[in-house]
N, C-alpha and C positions, 0 to 999 in steps of 0.2 A: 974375680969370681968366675966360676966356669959356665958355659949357657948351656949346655950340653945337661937338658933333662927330658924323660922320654924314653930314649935309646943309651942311654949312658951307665955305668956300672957304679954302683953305690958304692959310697966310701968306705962302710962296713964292710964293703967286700973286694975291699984294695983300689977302687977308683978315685977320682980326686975329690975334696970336699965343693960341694955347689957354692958356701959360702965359706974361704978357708980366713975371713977376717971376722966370723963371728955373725950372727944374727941372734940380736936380744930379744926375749920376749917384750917388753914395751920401751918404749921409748915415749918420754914425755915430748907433745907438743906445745909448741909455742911459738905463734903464728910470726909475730913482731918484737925478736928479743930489744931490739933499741929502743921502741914505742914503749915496752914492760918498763925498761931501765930507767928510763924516762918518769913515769909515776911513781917508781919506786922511790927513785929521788929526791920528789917532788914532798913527798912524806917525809924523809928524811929532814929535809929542810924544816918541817915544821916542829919537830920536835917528840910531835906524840907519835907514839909509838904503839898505846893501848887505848883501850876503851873510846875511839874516836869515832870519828863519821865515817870512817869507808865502811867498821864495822855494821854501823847502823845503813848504809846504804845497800849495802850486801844482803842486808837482812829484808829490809823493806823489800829490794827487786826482787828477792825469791819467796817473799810471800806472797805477791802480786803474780807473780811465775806460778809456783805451785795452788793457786789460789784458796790459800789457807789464811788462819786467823793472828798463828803467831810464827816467825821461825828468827831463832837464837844460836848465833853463830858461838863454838866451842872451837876448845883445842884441836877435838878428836873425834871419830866416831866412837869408838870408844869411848871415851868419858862420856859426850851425848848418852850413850844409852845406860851410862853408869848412872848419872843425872835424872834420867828419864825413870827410871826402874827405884832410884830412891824418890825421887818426887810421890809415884804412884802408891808406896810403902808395901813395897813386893815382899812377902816373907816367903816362904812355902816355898810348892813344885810352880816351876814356869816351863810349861809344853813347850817344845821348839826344836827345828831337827837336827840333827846330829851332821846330816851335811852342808857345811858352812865352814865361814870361817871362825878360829876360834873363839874370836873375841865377842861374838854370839854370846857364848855361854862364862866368859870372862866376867861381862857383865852382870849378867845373871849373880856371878856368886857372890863378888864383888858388892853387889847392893845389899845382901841378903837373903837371897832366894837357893833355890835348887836347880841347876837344870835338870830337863827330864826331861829326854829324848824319843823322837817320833820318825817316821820313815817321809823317804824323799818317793815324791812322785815318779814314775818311770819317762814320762815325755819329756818333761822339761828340768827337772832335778830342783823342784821346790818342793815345800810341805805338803804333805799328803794330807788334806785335811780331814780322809776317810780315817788312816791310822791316827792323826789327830786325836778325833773325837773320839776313838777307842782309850785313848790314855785318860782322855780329861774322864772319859765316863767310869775306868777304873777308878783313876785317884776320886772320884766323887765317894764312888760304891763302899770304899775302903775309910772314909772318912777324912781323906786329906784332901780337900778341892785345891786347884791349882790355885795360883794367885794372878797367875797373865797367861797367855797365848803371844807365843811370839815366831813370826814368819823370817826369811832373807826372801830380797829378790835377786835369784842368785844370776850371777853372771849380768844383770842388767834383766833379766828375764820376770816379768810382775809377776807374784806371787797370785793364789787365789782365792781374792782380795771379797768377794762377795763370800763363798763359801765360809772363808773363813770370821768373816763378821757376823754370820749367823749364830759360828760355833762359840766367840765369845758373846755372844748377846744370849745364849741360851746358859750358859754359865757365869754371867754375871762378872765376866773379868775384863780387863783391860786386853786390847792386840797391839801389840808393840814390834814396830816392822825396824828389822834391820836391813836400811837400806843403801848401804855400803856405795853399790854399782852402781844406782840407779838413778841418779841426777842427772833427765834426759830422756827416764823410760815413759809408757802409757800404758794404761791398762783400761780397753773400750773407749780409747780417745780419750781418759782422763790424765792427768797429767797425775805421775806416782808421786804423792807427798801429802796427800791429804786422806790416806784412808787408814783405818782405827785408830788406836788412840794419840796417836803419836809414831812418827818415821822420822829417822836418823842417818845422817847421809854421809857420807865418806867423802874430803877432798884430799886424800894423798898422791904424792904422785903416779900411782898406777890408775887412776881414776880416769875417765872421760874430760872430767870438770874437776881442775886442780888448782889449790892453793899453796903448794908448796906441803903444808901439811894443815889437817882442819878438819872440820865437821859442821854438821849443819841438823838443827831439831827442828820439824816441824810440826804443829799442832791446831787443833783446834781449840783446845782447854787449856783458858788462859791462867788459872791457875797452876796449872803441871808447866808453863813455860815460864810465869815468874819465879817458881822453886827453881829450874832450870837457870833460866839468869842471874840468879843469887847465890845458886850454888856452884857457878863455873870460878864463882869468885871467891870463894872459902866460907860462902853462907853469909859473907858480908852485905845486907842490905844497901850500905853506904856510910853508917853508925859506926860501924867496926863491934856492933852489938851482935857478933851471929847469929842466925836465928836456928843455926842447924850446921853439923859438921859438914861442910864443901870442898869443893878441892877448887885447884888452880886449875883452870880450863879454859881462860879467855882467850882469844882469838887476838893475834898483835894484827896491827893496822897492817904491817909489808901483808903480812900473810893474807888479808884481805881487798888488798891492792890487786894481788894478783890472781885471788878470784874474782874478783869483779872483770878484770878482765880476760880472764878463759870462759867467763858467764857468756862473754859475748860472739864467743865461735863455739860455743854447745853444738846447737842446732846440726852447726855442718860439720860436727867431726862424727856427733853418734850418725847422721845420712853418709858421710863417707865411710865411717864404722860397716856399718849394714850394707852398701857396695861391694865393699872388701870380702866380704861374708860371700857374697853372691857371687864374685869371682871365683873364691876357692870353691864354693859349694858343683859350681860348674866344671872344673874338672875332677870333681872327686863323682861324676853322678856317673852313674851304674858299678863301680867297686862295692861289692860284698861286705857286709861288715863295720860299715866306717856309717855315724850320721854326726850330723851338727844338732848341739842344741839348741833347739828355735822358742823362741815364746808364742804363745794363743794365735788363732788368730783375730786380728785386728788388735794387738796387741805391739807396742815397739820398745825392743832393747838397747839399751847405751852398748852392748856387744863390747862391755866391757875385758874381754876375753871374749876370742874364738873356740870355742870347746868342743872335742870331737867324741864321743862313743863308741868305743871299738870292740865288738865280739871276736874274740881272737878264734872261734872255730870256722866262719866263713872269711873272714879276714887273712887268717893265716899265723897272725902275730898280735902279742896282747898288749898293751897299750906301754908298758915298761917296757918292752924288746921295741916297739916304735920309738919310741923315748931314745934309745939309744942309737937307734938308726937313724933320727937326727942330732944328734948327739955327734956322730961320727960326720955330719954334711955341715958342722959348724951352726945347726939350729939349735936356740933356747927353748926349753918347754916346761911344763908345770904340769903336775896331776892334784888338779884342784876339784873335791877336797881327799888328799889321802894322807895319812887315815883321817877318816872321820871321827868329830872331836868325842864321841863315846869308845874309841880305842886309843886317845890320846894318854900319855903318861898324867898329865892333869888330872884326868878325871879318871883314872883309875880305880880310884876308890870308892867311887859313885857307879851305882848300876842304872841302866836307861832308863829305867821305873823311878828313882830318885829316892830311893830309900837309901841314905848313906850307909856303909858297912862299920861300923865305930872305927873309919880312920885305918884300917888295915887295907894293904896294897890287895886289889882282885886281879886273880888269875885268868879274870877275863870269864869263867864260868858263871861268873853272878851277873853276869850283862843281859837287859834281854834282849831277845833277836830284830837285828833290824838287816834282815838279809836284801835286802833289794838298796840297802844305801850303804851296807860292806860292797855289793857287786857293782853298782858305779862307782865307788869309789877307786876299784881296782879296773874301770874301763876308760874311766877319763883322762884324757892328755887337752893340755893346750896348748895350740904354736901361736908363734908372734902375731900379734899383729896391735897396730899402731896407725891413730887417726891419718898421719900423713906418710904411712906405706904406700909404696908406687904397686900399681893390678901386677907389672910382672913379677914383682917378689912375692908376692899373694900366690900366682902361681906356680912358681919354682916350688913353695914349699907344699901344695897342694899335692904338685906330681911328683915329690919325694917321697909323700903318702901313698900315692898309688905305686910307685915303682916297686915299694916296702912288701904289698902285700903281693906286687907282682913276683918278687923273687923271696917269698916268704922262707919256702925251704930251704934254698941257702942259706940266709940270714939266718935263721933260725940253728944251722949245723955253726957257724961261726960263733953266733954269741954262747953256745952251750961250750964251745972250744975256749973263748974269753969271758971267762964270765966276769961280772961288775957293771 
C-alpha cells in the first residue's frame, strides 16, 4: 500500500493506487473466531439445530435490551416484515419512502399491500414526515386510506419517530419501522426497537450486529408477535393444523449462536463505528461540497454505513466521478440508495401515488415527483468502513476524497476521455 496521500497524484491520473490489494466496503467483525468456533460446536454436539434455546435466549436478551414486550427471532428481515405486514392484515397503500432498501417495499407487496412512496428528508435521508402526511392526506381525500405508515432508519440514523407516531395515530394505521441498520441506534436516549407498531431488524452480514444471516421483530402487541411466531413456521401453531398460510422463517440455533455473541460487542463496535466517522469527518472539514450523514441531535447511529453527500458544483465532482476515483485507488463504494426503489424495474408499474397502471410497464411519466430523493439519490456515495478499521485507513480514504475534489478538473478531463 502506498502512504503517500496529500501530495501524491491520483491513480485516475496515472499515480499509484493507495490501496492496489483492494479495500472492501465491509468487512464482517468477529472479535474471537476460536471462542465462535467453540459454541458453535458445542451446538452441534447437541444435535438441535432449530427451535432451541439459543433461539429463545437471543430473544429474551433483546427484549430486555430493547425494552419491549415481545421480540421473535426470523430468518430475515425480510420475512420479519413480510410476517409483520400479514400479521397486521395490510391491504391497500402503505406510505413509506422510496429511499431505502428494496426490500422496504418487497414487503409491502409481498403481504398484500401497495407501496406508495413519499420523500426522504434533506438532513438525514429518512422520511419526510411533512411529505408523509401529504400522501396519507391525499389517499384519504380520494377515498383510499392507507393501511400502514412505514419509516427506515436509514444508515443506522432513527427516523422521526415522534412525528411520525402522531401521523399514524391521526390516521388510525399501524407504523411499521424498517429497521434494518439499526440494532444499536437511539433515538432521545431510547434505545430504537420499541417505537410504533412494530420494528424489524436486520442481522446479515453487513450489519453492526450479525448472525450470519437473520432477523429480529420487535413489539409491543403480543398478538402481532404470536402470528409472527407461527407464521415464521408455515402458520403451524405446533398441531400441524395451520392457522394461516406462513412461510419458513425460523431462525437455526448456529445462526443464533452467533448472534448472541456479536450481541455482546454491540456496544463497542457501533462507539468504535462513530470514532471512525469522526476521524474521516476531521479531515474532510472545510472541503466544499462533501457532508456526512449524521442523525438528530442527541440521537446515536450504528453508522452502519459511512455516507457522504456530494454537490458536484462546489465540490467539483459528482458522487459517480468520485466513485470512480476510488475505484481507480482500489476503494469499494456503494451509492445507497440509487435508484431509489420507485425508479426500480420492480416497480415500474406502480406509480408513487400507488395507483397501479393495469400491469403495463411506465415510461416513468406516471411517477409522481419525488425530486429531493432522485437528488440524493444521485449525491450519495459510501466508502468503507468496518467496526475494526484502524483511524489511518479511515484517513487515507478521507483524503482521497479531498485530493478528488482538489484535482477536480483533471479528473474530470480523464474520466470524460474514459468513460465507464
Amino acid at each position: 500500500m502506498s502512504t503517500t496521500t496529500g501530495t501524491g497524484r491520483l491513480a485516475v491520473l496515472g499515480g499509484p493506487p493507495a490501496f492496489p490489494d483492494g479495500l472492501p466496503l465491509v468487512r464482517p467483525t468477529i472479535e474471537d473466531v476460536p471462542g465462535l468456533a467453540a459454541r458453535l460446536t458445542a451446538v452441534l454436539a447437541t444435535g438441535l439445530l432449530t427451535n432451541g434455546p439459543r433461539v429463545r435466549e437471543l430473544e429474551e436478551r433483546l427484549a430486555d435490551r430493547l425494552d419491549v414486550g415481545h421480540v421473535v427471532a426470523v430468518g430475515s428481515c425480510t420475512a420479519g416484515l413480510m410476517l409483520a405486514y400479514q400479521a397486521l392484515g395490510v391491504r391497500g397503500p402503505v406510505v413509506l419512502p422510496s429511499f431505502t432498501f428494496a426490500a422496504s417495499a418487497h414487503a409491502v407487496h409481498w403481504a398484500g399491500g401497495t407501496p406508495t412512496f413519499a420523500e426522504a428528508r434533506e438532513s438525514d435521508l429518512t422520511l419526510d414526515p411533512v411529505d408523509a402526511a401529504g400522501v396519507l392526506g391525499r389517499l384519504a381525500a380520494e377515498g383510499r386510506p392507507a393501511a400502514a405508515l412505514s419509516a427506515t432508519h436509514v444508515y443506522g440514523t432513527p427516523a422521526q419517530t415522534e412525528a411520525l407516531a402522531e401521523l399514524a395515530a391521526e390516521h388510525g394505521i399501524p407504523l411499521v419501522y424498517d429497521a434494518a441498520h439499526a440494532l444499536g441506534s437511539a433515538r432521545a436516549g431510547r434505545a430504537v426497537g420499541g417505537f410504533g407498531t412494530v420494528e424489524v431488524f436486520s442481522l446479515s452480514p453487513t450489519k453492526v450486529m450479525s448472525a450470519g444471516e437473520g432477523g429480529i421483530v420487535a413489539t409491543e402487541d403480543a398478538e402481532l408477535a404470536r402470528a409472527v411466531r407461527i407464521g415464521r413456521d408455515y402458520g403451524n401453531p405446533g398441531s400441524y393444523d395451520c392457522e394461516f398460510p406462513g412461510i419458513n422463517a425460523r431462525m437455526s440455533e448456529l445462526h443464533a449462536t452467533m448472534a448472541l455473541f456479536s450481541l455482546e460487542h454491540l456496544d463497542a463496535r457501533v462507539a468504535r463505528r462513530n470514532e471512525l466517522v469522526e476521524v474521516f469527518r476531521a479531515e474532510l472539514d472545510g472541503v466544499p461540497g462533501v457532508r456526512i450523514v449524521d442523525p438528530g441531535r442527541g440521537d446515536v447511529s450504528t453508522r452502519k454505513d459511512l455516507t457522504l453527500v456530494v454537490d458536484a458544483q462546489p465540490y467539483g465532482l459528482n458522487a459517480a466521478q468520485l466513485a470512480r476515483v476510488l475505484r481507480a485507488e482500489g476503494v469499494d463504494s456503494r451509492h445507497y440508495y440509487a435508484p431509489p426503489i420507485h425508479r426500480q424495474q420492480a416497480y415500474a408499474g406502480l406509480p408513487s401515488d400507488g395507483v397501479p397502471s393495469d400491469g403495463l410497464p411506465s415510461d416513468g411519466g406516471q411517477q409522481r415527483a419525488l425530486p429531493v430523493t432522485d437528488r440524493l439519490a444521485s449525491q450519495v456515495i459510501s466508502p468503507p468502513l468496518w467496526s475494526h478499521m484502524d483511524d489511518e485507513v479511515a484517513r487515507r480514504v478521507a483524503r482521497l476524497v479531498v485530493e478528488a475534489g482538489g484535482q477536480a478538473t483533471a479528473v474530470r478531463e480523464v474520466l470524460v476521455e474514459v468513460p465507464g
